[in-house]
C-alpha positions in Angstrom: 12.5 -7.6 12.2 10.7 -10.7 13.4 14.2 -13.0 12.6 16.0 -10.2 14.1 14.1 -10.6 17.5 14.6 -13.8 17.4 18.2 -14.9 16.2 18.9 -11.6 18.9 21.2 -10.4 15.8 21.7 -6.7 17.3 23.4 -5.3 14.1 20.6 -6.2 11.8 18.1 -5.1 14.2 19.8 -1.9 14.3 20.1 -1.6 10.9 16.3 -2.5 10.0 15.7 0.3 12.7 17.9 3.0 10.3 16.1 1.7 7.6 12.8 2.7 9.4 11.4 -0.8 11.1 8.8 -0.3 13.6 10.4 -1.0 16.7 6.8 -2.1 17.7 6.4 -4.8 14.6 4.9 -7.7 15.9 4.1 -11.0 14.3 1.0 -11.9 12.3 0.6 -15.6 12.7 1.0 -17.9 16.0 3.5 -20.6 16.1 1.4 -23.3 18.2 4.7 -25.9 18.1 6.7 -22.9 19.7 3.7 -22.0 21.9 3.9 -18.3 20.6 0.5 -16.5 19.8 -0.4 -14.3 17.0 0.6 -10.6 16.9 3.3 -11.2 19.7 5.3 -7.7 19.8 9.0 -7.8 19.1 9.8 -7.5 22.7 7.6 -10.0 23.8 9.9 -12.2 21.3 13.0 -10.9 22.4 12.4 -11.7 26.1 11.5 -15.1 25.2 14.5 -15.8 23.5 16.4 -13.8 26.0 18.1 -12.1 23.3 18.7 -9.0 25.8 20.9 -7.0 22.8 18.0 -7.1 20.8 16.1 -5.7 23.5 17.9 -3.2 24.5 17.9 -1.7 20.8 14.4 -2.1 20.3 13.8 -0.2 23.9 16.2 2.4 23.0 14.4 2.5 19.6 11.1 3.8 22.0 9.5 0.3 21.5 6.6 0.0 24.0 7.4 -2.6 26.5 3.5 -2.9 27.1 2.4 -3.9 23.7 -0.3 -7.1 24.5 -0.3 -10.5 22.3 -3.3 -12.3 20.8 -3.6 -13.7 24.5 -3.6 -10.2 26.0 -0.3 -10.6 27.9 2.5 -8.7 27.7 6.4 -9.0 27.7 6.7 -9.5 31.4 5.0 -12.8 31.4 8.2 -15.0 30.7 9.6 -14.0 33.8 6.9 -16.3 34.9 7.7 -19.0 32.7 
């Protein structure tokens, strides 16, 4: 679901969601090259991508929009990036 997030492929993220992904997945390991942190929630990825599709499934797929990374920040904090 992870590549899903981030590609912003909205059919395959719908169709991991039939197939019974957790809409609130989130990574295991950090990416320090990408600056993304360990056990960043598939929103969080989605709104960094701005792959708003994506988003919109996962949200509609009752994924909680204040799931915290590693860092204890949430989705909203690319806005101020």
């Amino acid at each position: 679901m992870c590549y899903a997030a981030i590609n912003g492929n909205p059919q395959l993220m719908t169709r991991l969601l039939e197939l019974h992904g957790d809409p609130n997945d989130r990574t295991h390991q950090g990416k320090a090259e990408a600056f993304l942190p360990k056990h960043l929630p598939l929103v969080s990825l989605c709104t960094y991508f701005c792959n708003n599709e994506a988003l919109k499934i996962l949200l509609e797929a009752h994924a909680n929009p204040n799931q915290r990374d590693a860092r204890k920040l949430d989705s909203r904090m690319k806005v101020f990036f």
